[in-house]
DRENPA-3360 file (N, C-alpha, C; in nm, 2 decimals, always signed):
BEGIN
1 = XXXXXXXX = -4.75/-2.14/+3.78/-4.62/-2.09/+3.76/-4.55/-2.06/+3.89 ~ -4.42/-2.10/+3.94/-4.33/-2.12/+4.00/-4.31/-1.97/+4.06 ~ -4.29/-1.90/+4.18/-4.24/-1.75/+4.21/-4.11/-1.78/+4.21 ~ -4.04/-1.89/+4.24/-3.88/-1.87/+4.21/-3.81/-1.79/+4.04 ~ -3.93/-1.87/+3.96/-3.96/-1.87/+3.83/-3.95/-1.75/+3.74 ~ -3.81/-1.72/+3.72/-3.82/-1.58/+3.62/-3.79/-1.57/+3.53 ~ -3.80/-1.49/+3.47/-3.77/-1.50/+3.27/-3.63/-1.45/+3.23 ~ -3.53/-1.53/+3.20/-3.41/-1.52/+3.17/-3.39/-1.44/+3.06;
9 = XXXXXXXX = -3.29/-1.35/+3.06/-3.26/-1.28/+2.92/-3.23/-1.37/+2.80 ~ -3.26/-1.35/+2.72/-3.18/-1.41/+2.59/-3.03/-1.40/+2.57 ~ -2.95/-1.48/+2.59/-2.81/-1.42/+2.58/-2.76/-1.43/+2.42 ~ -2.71/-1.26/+2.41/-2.66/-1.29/+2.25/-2.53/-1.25/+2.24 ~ -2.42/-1.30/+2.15/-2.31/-1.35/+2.11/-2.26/-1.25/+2.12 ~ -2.16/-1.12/+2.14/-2.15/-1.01/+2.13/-2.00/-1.01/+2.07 ~ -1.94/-1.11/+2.00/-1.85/-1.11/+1.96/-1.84/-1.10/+1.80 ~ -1.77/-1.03/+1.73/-1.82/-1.02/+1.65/-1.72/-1.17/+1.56;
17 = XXXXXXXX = -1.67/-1.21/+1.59/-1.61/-1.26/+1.50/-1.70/-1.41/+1.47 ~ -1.81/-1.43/+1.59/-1.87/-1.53/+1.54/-1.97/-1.54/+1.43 ~ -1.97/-1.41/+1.41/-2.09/-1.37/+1.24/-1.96/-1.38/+1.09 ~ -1.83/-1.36/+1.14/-1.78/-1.33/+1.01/-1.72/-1.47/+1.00 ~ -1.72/-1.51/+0.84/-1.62/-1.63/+0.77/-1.48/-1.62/+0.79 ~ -1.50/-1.75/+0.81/-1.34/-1.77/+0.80/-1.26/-1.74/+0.70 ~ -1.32/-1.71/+0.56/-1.24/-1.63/+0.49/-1.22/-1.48/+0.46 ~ -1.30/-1.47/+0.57/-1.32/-1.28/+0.54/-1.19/-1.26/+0.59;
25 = XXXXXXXX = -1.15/-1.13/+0.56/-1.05/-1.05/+0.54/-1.06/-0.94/+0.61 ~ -1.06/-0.95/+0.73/-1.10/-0.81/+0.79/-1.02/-0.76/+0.89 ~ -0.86/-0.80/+0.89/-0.72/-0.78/+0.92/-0.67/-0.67/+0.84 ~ -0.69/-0.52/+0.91/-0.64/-0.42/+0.83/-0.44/-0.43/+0.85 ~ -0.36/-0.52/+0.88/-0.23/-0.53/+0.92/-0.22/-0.65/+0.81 ~ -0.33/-0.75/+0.78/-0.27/-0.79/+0.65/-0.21/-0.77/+0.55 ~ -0.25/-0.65/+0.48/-0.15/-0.59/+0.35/-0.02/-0.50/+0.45 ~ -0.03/-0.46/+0.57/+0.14/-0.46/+0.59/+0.23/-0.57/+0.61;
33 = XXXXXXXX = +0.13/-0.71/+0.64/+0.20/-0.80/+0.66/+0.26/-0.86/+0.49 ~ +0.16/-0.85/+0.45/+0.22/-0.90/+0.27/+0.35/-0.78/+0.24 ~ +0.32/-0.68/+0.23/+0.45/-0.56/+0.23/+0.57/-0.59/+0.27 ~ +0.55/-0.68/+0.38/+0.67/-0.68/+0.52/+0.70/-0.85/+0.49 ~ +0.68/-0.95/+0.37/+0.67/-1.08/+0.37/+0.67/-1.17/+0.50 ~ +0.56/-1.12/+0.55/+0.53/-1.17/+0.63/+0.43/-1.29/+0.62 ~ +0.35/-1.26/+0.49/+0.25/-1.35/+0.44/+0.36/-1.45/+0.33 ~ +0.42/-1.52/+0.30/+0.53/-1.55/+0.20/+0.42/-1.52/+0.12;
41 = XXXXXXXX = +0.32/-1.66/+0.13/+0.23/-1.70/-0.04/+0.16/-1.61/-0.06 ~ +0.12/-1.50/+0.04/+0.03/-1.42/-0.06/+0.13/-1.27/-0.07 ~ +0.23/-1.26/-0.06/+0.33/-1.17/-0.13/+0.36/-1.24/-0.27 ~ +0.39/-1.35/-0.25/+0.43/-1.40/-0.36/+0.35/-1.41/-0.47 ~ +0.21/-1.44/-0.46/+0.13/-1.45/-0.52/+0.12/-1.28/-0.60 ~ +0.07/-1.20/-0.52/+0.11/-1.06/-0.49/+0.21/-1.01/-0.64 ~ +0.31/-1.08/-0.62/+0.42/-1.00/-0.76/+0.36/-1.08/-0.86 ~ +0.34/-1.24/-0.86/+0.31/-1.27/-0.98/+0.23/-1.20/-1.06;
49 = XXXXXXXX = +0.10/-1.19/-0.99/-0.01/-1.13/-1.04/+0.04/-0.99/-1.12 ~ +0.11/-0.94/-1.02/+0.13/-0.78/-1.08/+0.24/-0.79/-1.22 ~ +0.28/-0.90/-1.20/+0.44/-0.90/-1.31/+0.34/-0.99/-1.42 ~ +0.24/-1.06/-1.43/+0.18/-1.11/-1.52/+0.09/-1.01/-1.59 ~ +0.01/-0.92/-1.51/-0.10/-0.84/-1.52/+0.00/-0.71/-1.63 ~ +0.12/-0.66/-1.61/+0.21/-0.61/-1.67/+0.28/-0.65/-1.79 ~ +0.28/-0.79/-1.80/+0.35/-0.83/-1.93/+0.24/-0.86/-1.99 ~ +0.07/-0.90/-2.00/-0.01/-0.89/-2.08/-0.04/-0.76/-2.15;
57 = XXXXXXXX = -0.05/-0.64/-2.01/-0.12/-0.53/-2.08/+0.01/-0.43/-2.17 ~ +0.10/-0.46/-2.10/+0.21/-0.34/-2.11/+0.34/-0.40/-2.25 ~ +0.36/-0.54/-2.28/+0.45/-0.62/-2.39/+0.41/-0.67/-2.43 ~ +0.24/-0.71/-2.43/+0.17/-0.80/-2.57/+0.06/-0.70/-2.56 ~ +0.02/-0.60/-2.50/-0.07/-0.48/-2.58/-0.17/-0.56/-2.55 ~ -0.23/-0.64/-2.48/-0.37/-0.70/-2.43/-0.45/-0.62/-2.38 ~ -0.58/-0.56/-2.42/-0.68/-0.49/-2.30/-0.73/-0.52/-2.21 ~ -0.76/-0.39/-2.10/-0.81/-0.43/-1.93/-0.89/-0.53/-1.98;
65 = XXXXXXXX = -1.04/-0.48/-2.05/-1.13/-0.56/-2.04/-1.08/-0.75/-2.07 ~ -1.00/-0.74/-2.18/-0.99/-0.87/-2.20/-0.92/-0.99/-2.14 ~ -0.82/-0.92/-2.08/-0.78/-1.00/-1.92/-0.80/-1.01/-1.81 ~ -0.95/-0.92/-1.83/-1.04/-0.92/-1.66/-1.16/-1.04/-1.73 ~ -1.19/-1.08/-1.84/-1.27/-1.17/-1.82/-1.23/-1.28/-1.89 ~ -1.09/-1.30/-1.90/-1.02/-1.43/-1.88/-1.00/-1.47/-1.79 ~ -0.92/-1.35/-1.66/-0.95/-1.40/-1.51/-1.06/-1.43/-1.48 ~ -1.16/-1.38/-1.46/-1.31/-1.43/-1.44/-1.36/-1.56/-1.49;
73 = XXXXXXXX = -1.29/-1.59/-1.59/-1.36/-1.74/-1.69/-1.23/-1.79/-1.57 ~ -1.18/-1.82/-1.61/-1.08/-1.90/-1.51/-1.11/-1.91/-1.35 ~ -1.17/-1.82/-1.31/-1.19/-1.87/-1.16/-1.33/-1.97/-1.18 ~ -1.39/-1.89/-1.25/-1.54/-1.95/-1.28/-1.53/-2.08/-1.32 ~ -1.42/-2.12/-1.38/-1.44/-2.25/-1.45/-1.35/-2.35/-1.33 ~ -1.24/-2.32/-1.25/-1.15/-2.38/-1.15/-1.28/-2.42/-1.03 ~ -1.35/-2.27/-0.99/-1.44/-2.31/-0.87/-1.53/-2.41/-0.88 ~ -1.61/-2.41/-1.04/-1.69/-2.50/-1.07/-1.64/-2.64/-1.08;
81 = XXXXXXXX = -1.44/-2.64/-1.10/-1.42/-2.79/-1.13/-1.38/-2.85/-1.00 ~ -1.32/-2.76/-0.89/-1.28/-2.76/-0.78/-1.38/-2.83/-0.68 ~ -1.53/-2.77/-0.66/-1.63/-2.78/-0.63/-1.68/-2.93/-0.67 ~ -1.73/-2.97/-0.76/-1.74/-3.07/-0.83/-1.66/-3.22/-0.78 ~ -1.53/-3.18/-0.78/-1.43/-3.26/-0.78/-1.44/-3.27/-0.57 ~ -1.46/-3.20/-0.53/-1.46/-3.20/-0.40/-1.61/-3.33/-0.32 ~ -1.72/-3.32/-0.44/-1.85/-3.41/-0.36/-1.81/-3.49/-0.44 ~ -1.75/-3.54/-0.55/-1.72/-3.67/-0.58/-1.62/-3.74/-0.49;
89 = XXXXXXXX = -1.53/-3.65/-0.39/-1.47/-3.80/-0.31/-1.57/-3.76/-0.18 ~ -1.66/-3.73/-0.19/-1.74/-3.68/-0.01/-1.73/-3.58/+0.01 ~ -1.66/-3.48/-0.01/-1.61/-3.37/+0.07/-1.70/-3.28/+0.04 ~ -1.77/-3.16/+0.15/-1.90/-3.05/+0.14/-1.74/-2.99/+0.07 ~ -1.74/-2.86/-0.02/-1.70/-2.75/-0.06/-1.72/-2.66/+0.04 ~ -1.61/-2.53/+0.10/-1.67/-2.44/+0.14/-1.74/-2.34/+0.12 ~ -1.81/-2.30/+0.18/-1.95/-2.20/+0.20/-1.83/-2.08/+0.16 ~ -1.87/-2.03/+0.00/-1.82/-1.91/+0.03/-1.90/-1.77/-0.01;
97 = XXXXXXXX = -2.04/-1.83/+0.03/-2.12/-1.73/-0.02/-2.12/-1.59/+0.08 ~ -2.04/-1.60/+0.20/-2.04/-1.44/+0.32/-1.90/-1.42/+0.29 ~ -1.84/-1.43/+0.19/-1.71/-1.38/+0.19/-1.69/-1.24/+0.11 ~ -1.65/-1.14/+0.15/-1.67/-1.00/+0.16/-1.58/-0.95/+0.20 ~ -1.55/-0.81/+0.16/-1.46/-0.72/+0.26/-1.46/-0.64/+0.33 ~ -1.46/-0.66/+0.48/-1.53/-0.61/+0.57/-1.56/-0.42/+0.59 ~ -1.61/-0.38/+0.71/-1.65/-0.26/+0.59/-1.53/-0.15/+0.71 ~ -1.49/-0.26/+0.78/-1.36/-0.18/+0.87/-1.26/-0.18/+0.79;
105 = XXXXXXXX = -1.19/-0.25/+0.70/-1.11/-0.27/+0.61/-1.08/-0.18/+0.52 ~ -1.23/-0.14/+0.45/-1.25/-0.01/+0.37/-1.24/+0.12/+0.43 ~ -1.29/+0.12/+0.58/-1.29/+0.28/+0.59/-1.13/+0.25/+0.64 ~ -1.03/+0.17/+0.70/-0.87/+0.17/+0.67/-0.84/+0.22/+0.53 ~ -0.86/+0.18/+0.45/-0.81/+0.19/+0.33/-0.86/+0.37/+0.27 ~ -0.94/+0.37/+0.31/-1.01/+0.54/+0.26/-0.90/+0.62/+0.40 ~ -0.92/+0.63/+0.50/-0.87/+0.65/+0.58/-0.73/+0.70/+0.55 ~ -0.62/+0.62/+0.51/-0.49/+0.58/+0.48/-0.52/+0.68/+0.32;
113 = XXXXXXXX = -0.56/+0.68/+0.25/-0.56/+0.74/+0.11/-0.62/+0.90/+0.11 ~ -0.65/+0.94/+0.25/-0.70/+1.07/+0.26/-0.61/+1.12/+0.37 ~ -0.56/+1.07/+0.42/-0.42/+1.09/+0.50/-0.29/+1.11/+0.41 ~ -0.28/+1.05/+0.26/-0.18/+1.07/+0.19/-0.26/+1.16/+0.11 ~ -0.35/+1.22/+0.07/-0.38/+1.34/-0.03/-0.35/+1.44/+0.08 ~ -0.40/+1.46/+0.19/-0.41/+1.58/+0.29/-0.25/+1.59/+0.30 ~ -0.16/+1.50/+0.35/-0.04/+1.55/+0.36/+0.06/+1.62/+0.23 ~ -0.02/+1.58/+0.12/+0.05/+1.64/-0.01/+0.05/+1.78/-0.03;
121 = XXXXXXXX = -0.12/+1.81/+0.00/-0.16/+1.95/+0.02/-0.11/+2.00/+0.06 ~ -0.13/+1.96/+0.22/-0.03/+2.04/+0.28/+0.12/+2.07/+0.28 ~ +0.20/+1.92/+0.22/+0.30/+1.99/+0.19/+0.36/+2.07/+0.11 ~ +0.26/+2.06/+0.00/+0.25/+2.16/-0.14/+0.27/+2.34/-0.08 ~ +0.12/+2.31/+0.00/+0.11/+2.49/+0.07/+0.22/+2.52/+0.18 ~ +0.31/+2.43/+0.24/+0.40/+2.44/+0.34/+0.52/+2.48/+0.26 ~ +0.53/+2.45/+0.13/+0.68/+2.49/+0.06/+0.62/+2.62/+0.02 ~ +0.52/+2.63/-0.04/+0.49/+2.78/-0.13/+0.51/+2.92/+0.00;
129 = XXXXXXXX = +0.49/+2.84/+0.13/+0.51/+2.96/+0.20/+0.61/+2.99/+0.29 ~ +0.72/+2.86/+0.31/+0.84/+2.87/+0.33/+0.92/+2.95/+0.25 ~ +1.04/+3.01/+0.34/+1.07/+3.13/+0.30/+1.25/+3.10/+0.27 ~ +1.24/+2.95/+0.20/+1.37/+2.88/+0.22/+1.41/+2.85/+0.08 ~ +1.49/+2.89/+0.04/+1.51/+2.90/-0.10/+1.59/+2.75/-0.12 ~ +1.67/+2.67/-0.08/+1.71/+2.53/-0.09/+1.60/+2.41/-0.07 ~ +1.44/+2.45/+0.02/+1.41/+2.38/+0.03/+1.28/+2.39/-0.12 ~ +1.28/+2.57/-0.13/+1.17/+2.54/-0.29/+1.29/+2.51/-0.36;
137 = XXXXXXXX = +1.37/+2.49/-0.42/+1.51/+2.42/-0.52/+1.49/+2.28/-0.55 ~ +1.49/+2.19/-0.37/+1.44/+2.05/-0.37/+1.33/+2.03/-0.40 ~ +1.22/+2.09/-0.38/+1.05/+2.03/-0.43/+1.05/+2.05/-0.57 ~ +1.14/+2.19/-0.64/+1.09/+2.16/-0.76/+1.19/+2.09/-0.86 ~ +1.30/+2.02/-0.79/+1.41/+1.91/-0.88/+1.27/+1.78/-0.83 ~ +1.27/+1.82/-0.72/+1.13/+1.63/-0.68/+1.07/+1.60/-0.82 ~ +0.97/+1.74/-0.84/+0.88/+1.75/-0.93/+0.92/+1.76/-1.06 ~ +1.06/+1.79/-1.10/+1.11/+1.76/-1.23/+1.10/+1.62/-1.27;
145 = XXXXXXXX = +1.18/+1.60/-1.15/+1.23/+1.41/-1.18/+1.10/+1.33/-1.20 ~ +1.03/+1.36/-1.12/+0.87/+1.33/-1.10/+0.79/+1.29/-1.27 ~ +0.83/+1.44/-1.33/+0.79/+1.49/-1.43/+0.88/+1.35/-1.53 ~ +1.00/+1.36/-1.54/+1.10/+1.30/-1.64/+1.01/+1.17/-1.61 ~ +1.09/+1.12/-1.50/+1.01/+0.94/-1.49/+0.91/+0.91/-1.55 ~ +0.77/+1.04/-1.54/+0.64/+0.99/-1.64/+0.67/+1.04/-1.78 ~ +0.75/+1.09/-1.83/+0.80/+1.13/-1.95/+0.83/+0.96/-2.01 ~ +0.87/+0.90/-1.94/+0.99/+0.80/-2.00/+0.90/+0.68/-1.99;
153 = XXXXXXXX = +0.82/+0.63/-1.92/+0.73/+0.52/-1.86/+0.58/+0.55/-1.86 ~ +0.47/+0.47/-1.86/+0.33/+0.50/-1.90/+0.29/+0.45/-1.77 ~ +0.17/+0.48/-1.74/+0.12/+0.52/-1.59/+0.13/+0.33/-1.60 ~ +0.08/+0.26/-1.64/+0.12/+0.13/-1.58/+0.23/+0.02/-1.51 ~ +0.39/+0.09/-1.64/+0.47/+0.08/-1.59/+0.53/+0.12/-1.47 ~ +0.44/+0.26/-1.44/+0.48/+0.31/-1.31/+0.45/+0.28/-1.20 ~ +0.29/+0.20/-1.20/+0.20/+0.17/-1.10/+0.32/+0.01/-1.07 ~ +0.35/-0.04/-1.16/+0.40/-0.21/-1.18/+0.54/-0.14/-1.10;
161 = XXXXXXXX = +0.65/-0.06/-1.08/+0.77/-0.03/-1.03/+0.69/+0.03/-0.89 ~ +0.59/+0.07/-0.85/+0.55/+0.12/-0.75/+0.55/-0.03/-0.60 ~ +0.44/-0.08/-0.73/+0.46/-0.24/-0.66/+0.57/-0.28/-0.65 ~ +0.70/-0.30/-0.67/+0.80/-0.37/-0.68/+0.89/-0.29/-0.53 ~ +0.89/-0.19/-0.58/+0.94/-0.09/-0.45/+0.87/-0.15/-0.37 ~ +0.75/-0.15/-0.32/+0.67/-0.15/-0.20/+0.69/-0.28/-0.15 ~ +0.70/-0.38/-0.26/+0.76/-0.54/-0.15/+0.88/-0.53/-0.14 ~ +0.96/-0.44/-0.20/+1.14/-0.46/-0.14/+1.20/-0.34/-0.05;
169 = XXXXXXXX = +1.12/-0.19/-0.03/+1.19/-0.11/+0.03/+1.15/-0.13/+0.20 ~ +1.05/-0.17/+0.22/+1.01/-0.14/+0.34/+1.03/-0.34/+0.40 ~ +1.06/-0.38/+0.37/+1.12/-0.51/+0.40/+1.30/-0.47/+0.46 ~ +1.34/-0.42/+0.35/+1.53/-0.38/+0.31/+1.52/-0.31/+0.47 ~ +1.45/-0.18/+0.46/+1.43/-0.09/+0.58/+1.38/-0.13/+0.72 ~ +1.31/-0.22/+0.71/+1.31/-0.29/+0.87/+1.44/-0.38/+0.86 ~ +1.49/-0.46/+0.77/+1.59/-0.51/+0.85/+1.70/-0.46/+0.86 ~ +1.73/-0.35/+0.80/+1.86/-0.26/+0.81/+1.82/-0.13/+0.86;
177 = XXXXXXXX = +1.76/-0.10/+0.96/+1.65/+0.02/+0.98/+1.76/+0.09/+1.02 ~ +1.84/+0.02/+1.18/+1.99/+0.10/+1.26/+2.10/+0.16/+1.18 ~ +2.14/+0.06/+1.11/+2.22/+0.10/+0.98/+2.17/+0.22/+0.92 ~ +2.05/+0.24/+0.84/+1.98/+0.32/+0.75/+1.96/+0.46/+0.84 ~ +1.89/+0.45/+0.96/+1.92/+0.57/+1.08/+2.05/+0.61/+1.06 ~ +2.11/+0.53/+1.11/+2.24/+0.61/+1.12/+2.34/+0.67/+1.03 ~ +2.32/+0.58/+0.93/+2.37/+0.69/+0.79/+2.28/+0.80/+0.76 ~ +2.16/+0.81/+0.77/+2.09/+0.91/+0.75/+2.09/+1.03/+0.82;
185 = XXXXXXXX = +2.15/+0.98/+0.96/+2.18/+1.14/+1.04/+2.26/+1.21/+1.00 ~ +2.40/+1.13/+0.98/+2.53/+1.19/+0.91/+2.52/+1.27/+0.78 ~ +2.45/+1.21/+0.68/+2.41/+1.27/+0.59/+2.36/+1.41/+0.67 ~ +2.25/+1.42/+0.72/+2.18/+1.54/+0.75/+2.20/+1.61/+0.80 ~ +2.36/+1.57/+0.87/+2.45/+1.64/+0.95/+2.53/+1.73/+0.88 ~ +2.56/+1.64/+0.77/+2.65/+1.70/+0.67/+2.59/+1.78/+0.62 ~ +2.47/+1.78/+0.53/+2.41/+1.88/+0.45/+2.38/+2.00/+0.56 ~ +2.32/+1.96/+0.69/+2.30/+2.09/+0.80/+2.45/+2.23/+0.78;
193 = XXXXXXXX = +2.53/+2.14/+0.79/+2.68/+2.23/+0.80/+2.69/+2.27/+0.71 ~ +2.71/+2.17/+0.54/+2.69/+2.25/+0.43/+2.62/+2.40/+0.40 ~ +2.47/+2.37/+0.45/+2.39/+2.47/+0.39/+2.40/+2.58/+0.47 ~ +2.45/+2.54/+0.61/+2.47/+2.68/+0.71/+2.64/+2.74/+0.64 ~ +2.71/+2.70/+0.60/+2.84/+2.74/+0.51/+2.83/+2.79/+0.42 ~ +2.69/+2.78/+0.33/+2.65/+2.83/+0.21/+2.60/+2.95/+0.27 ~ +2.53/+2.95/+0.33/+2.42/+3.06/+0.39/+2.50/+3.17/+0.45 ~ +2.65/+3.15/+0.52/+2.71/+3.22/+0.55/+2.80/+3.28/+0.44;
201 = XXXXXXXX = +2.81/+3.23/+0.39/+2.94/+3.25/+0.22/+2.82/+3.38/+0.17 ~ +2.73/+3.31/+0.15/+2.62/+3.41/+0.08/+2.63/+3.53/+0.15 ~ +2.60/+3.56/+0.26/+2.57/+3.64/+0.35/+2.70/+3.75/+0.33 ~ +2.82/+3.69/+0.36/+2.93/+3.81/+0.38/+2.95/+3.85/+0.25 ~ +2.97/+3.77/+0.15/+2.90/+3.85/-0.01/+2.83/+3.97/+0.00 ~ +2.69/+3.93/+0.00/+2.63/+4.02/+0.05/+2.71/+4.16/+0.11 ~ +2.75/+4.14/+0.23/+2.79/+4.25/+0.33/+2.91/+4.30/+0.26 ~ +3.00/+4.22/+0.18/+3.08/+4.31/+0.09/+3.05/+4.40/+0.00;
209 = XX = +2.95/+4.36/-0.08/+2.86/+4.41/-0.16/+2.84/+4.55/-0.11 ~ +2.77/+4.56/+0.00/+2.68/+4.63/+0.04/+2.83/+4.77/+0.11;
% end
């Protein structure tokens, strides 16, 4: 054996992206990009699904179970003809047996859904102890209206209008963001003056009173 002669490390890949598939999904900015149509085909895809998945369950009275395993037969039967149809002109099918969601994706998504329960809470305990009588007036007209809309609509229809908002307000609002600022100050301007007007009216009341 050679004294020049030493034992090289193993070099290993330290990148991660060379263990994941090409189809994994492990772009936590993809569903803002579908939000933001940024993805066309898979927003679009996106409403169909939800505007189909709504007119089976919610106008022909179809059950979960029975349109989750009509989807299921239908992918089952496409993959198998897709597959198939693919080695009869030559072509390997791709490998999609590591296709998964990665597990950075998920703690995003937990992450994001415990950031909107914590900020409710707390906004809930921030009005009960605010000492502002226009602002408990607004939380509890919110929570009326809140109340009416599920009066009127069944939690599906509501979840299916939640989706619809979510691919058209936040699209509307980035491209009209300046505009939408700037009417929004005025407004807040206005209501600021209003409520300090009110607050005074009240007040010398008051002091007449008194």
């Amino acid at each position: 054996m050679s004294d020049t002669e030493t034992d090289s490390p193993t070099t290993l890949s330290t990148n991660p992206q060379s263990k994941e598939s090409p189809y994994l999904m492990s772009d936590a900015d993809s569903v803002k990009d579908i939000f933001l149509w940024r993805r066309k085909k898979a927003t679009a895809t996106t409403l169909l699904a939800s505007t189909a998945i709504w007119v089976l369950l919610d106008k022909y009275q179809f059950k979960f179970i029975t349109v989750a395993s009509w989807v299921a037969m239908s992918v089952a039967a496409l993959s198998f003809l897709w597959g198939n149809l693919l080695r009869l002109v030559g072509r390997e099918p791709p490998n999609l047996s590591r296709l998964e969601i990665s597990e950075e994706y998920t703690v995003e998504i937990a992450n994001s859904l415990r950031t909107l329960v914590e900020a409710a809470v707390r906004w809930m305990f921030d009005v009960s102890v605010e000492r502002d009588l226009f602002t408990f007036a607004g939380v509890l007209a919110e929570i009326f209206l809140l109340s009416y809309v599920g009066s009127s609509c069944d939690l599906l229809t509501l979840l299916y209008a939640g989706t619809l908002m979510g691919m058209t307000v936040p699209v509307t609002y980035v491209k009209y963001e300046d505009k939408l600022k700037r009417g929004w100050e005025r407004i807040t301007v206005q209501y600021t003056t209003f409520q300090e007007n009110l607050v005074r009216k009240v007040s010398n009341y008051k002091d007449k009173k008194t």
